[in-house]
C-alpha positions as CSV (number, residue, x, y, z in Angstrom):
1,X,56.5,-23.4,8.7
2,X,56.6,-27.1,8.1
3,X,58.5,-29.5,10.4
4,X,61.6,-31.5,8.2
5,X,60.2,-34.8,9.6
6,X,56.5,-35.9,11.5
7,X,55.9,-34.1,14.6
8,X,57.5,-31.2,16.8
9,X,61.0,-30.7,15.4
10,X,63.8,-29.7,18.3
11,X,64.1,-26.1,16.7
12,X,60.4,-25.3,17.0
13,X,60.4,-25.9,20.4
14,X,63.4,-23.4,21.1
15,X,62.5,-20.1,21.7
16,X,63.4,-19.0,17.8
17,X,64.7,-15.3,19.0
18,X,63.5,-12.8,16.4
19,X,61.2,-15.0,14.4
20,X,58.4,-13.2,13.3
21,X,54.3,-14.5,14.5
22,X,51.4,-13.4,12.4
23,X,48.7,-12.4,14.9
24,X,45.1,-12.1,13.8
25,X,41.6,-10.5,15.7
26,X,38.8,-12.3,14.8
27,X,37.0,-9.4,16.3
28,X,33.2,-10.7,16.5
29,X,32.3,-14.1,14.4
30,X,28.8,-15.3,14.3
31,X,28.9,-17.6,17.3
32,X,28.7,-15.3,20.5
33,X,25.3,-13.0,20.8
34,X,25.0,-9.9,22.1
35,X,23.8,-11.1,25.6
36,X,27.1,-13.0,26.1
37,X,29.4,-9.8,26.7
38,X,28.9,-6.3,26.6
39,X,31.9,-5.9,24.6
40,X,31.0,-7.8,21.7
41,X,30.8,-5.7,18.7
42,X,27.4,-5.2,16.6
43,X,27.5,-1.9,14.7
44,X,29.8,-1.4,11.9
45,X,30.9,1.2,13.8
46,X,32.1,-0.5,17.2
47,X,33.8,-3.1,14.6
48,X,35.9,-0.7,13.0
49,X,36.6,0.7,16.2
50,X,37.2,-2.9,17.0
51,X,39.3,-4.0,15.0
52,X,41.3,-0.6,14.7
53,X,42.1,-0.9,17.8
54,X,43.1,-4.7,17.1
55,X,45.7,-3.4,14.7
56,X,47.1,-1.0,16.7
57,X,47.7,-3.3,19.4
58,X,49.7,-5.9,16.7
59,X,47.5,-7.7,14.7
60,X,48.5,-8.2,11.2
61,X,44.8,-9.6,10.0
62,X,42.0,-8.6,11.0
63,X,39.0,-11.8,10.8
64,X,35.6,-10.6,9.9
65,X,32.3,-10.9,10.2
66,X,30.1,-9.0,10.0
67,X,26.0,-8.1,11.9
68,X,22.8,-6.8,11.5
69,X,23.6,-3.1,13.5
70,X,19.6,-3.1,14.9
71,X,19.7,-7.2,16.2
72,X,22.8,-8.1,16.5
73,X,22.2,-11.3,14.6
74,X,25.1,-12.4,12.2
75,X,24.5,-10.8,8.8
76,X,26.1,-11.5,5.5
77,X,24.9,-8.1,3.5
78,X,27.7,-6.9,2.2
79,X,25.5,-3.2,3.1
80,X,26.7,-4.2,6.3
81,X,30.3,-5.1,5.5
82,X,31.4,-1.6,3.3
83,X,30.9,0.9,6.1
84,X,33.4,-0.8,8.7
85,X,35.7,-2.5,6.1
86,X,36.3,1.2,4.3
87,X,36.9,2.6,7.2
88,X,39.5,-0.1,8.5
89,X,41.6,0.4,5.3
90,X,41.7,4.3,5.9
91,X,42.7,4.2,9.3
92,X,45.0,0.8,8.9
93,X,47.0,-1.2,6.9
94,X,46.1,-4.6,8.4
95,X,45.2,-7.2,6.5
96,X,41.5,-7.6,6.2
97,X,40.3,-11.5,5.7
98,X,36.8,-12.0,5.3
99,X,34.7,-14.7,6.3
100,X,33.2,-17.4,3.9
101,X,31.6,-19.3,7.1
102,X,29.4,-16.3,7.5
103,X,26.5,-19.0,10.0
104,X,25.5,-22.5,9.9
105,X,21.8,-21.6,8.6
106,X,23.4,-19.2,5.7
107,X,23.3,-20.8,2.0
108,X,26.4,-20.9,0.3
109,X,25.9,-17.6,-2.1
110,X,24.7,-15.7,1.0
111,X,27.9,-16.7,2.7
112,X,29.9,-15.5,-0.2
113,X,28.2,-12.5,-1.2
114,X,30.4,-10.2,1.2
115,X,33.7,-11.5,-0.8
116,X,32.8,-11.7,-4.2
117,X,31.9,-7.8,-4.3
118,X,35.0,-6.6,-1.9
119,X,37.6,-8.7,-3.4
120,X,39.7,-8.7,-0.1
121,X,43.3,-10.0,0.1
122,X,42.0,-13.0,2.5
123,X,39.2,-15.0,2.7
124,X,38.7,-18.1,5.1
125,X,37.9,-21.3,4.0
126,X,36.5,-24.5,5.9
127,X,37.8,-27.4,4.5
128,X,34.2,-29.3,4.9
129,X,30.7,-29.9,6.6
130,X,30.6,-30.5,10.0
131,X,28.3,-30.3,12.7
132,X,28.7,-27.2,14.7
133,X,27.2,-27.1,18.0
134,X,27.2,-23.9,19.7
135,X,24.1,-24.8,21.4
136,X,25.9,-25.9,25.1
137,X,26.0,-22.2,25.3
138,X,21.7,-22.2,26.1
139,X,22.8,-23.7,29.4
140,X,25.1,-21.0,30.4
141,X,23.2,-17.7,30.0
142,X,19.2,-16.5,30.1
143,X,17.1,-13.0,30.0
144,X,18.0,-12.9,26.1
145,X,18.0,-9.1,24.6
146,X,17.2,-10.9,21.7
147,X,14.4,-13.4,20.5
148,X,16.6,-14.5,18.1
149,X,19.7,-15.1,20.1
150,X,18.4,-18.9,21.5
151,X,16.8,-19.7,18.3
152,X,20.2,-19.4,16.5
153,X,21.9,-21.6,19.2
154,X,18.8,-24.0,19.1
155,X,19.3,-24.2,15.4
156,X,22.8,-25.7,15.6
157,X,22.2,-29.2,17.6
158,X,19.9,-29.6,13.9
159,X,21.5,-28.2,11.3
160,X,25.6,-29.1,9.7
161,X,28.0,-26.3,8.4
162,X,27.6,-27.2,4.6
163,X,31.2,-26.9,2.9
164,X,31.2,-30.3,0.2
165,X,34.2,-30.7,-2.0
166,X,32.2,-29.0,-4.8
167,X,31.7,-25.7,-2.9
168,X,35.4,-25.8,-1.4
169,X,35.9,-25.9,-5.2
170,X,34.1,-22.8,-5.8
171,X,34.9,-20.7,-3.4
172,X,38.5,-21.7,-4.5
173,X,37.9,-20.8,-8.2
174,X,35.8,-18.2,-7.6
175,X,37.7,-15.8,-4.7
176,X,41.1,-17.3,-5.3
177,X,41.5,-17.8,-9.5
178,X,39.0,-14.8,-9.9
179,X,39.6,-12.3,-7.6
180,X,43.0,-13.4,-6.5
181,X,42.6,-13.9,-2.9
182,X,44.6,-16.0,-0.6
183,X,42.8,-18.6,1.9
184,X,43.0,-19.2,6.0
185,X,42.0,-22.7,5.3
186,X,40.2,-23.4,8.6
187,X,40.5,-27.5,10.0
188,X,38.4,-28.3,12.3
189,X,39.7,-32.0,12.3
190,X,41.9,-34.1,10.5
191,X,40.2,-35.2,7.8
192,X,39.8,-31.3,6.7
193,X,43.4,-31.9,6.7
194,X,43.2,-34.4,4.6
195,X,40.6,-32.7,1.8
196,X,43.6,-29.6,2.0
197,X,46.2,-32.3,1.3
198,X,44.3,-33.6,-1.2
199,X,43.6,-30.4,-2.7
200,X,46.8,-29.0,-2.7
201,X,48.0,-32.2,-4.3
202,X,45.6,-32.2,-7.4
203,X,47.0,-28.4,-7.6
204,X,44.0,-27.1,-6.9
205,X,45.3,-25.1,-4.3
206,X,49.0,-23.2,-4.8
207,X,51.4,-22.1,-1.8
208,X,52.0,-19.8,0.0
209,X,49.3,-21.6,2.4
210,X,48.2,-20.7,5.4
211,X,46.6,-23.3,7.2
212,X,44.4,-22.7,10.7
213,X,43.8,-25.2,13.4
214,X,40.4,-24.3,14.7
215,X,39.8,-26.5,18.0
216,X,37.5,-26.4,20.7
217,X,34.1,-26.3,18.5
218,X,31.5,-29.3,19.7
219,X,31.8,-31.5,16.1
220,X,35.5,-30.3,15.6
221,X,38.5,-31.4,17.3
222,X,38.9,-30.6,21.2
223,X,41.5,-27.6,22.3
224,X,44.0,-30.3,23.4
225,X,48.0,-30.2,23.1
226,X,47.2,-33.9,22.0
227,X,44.9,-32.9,19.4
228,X,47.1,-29.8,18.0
229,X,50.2,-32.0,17.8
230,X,47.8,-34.5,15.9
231,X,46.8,-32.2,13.8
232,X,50.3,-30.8,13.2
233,X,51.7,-34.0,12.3
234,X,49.4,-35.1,9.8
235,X,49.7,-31.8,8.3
236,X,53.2,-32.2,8.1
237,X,52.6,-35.9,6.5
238,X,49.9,-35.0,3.8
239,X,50.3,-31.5,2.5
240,X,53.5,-31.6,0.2
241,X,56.0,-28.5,0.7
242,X,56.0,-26.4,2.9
243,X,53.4,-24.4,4.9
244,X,52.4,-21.6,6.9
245,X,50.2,-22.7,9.9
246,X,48.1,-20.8,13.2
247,X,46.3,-22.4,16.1
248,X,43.0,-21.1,17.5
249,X,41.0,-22.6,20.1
250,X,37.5,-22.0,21.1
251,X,36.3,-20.6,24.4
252,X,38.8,-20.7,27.6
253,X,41.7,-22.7,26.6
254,X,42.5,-19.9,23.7
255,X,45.7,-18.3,25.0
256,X,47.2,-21.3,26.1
257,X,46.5,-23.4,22.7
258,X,47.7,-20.0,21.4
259,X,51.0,-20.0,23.0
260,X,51.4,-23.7,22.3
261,X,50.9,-23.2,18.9
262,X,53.5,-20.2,18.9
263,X,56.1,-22.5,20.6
264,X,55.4,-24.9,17.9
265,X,56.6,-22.7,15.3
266,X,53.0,-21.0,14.4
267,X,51.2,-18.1,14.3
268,X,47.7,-17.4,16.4
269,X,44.5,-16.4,16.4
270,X,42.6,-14.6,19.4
271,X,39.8,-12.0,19.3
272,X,36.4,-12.2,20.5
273,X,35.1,-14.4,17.9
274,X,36.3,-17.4,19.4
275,X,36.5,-16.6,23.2
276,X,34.7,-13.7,25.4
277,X,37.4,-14.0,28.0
278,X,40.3,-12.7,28.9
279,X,41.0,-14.6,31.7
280,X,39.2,-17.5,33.4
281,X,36.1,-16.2,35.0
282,X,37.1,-12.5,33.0
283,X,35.4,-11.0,30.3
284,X,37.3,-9.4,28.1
285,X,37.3,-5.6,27.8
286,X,38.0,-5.7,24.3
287,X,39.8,-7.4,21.5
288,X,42.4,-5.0,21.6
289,X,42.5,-6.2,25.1
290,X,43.1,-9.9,23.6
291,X,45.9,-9.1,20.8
292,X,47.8,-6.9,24.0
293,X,47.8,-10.2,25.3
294,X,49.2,-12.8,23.2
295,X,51.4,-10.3,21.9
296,X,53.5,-9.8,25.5
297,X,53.3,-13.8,25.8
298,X,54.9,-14.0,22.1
299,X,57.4,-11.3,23.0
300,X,58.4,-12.7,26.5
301,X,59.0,-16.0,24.1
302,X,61.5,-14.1,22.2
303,X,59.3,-14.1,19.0
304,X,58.6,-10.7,17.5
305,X,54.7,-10.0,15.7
306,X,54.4,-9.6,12.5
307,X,53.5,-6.1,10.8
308,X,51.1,-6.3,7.8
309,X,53.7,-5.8,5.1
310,X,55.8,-8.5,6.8
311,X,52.6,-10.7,6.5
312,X,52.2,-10.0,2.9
313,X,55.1,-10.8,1.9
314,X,54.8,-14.2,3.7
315,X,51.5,-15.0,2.0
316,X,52.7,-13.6,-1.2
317,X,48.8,-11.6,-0.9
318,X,48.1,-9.5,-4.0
319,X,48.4,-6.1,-1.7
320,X,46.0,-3.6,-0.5
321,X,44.8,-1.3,-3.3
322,X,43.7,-4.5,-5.0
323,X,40.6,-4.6,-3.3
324,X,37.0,-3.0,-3.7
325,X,36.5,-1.2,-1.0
């Protein structure tokens, strides 16, 4: 929730016994490529099994994306979406947030398309363009399974994530007014903080909100405790009322931005989408692997996870057999 004042309040930084942490899987994204990690999933069957697994080890969202199940390659199709998503609300009751980023080289409609037929009780929202350079990655990896896996990573030192005000204030009107979803606004850096503020000010945008610090992405904010306590503040100085917030971090510094952002008074993001490790130098076996993890650090903090139901009523989300699928 929101600090009283600017900054890290004295009660956030006790241990808050019994406060409850909303943790969500972000179980495959559209920035790693099959190459990368074995455990990365591509069907829609390894990303139910995925992100089933995610929820049973105590997440309370489950972030998706979803891919092309011959390539590999990030796919908006919402063909590709139904099979895992249907079979993640039979098996679970996690909440199931679905990606409006879809990629950097997706249009706008494309990257919507998933959302505007399923209707889900959570979609994310970046709050603008940015560049969004994945492409240090080429460095790091070679004997592609995939023709297209460089090409994509290529394609990012030229091309910006498009999010301008007007299609914040689509997506807003159209998944949120129209199909009554609530929004992980994603910041990438504080002016995106600013454009929520702004938003949230002009009414545009009604509480509950849940507000995600993304760092660590080349064009974004670095995964710094300076940077998250920044970012924090500001939050805490622009958006009026109060505020539910998580912290993420790209790559290697996740559980430890994670835990920071727990201590804090947040909630946390991990999952395989953001980082393929589960340990420096370790590759994760899973994202179940991932949520076991940050779950035993929140629990040794004296902080208890979140169920679903507990998140729901947090967000105020318009429940689970308001969906289409």
């Amino acid at each position: 929730m929101k600090n009283s004042g600017n900054g890290v309040s004295a009660a956030q930084t006790r241990g808050f016994p019994g406060r409850k942490v909303v943790i969500t899987c972000a179980v495959t994204g559209s920035i790693h490529t099959p190459t990368m990690s074995g455990a990365l999933p591509v069907t829609a069957e390894e990303i139910a099994e995925a992100s089933i697994a995610a929820a049973q080890a105590g997440a309370a969202i489950i972030h998706l994306h979803a891919r092309d199940p011959e390539t590999g390659r990030p796919s908006a199709e919402p063909d590709h979406f139904r099979p895992f998503l249907e079979k993640i609300a039979k098996e679970t009751d996690a909440i199931i947030n679905i990606s409006t980023g879809g990629s950097s080289v997706m249009a706008l409609d494309a990257r919507l398309a998933p959302a505007r037929e399923m209707a889900p009780e959570m979609c994310s929202l970046n709050m603008g363009s940015m560049n969004f350079g994945t492409f240090p990655m080429l460095d790091k990896y070679s004997g592609w399974k995939h023709n297209w896996e460089p090409e994509l990573l290529e394609a990012t030192r030229r091309t910006v994530f498009k999010n301008t005000f007007e299609d914040i204030e689509t997506i807003i009107e159209d998944l949120g007014e129209g199909r009554g979803a609530k929004f992980e606004f994603e910041c990438y850096d504080l002016g995106q903080i600013e454009t929520l503020g702004f938003y949230v000010k002009k009414g545009l945008i009604k509480g509950p909100l849940y507000l995600q610090f993304v760092l660590g992405v080349l064009g974004g904010a670095g995964a710094s405790p300076e940077n998250l306590v920044a970012m924090k503040t500001l939050a805490d100085r622009v958006i009026p009322g109060d505020y539910h917030f998580s912290v993420l971090a790209a790559g290697g510094k996740q559980m430890a931005m994670a835990t920071m952002g727990a201590i804090m008074g947040g909630n946390v993001r991990v999952g395989l989408e953001d980082n393929l490790s589960i340990a420096p130098g370790v590759l994760a076996d899973s994202n179940a692997q991932q949520v076991a993890k940050i779950r035993r650090i929140i629990e040794d903090l004296g902080l208890e996870p979140a169920s679903p139901d507990e998140t729901r009523s947090m967000l105020a989300l318009k429940g689970r057999n308001k969906v289409n699928f």
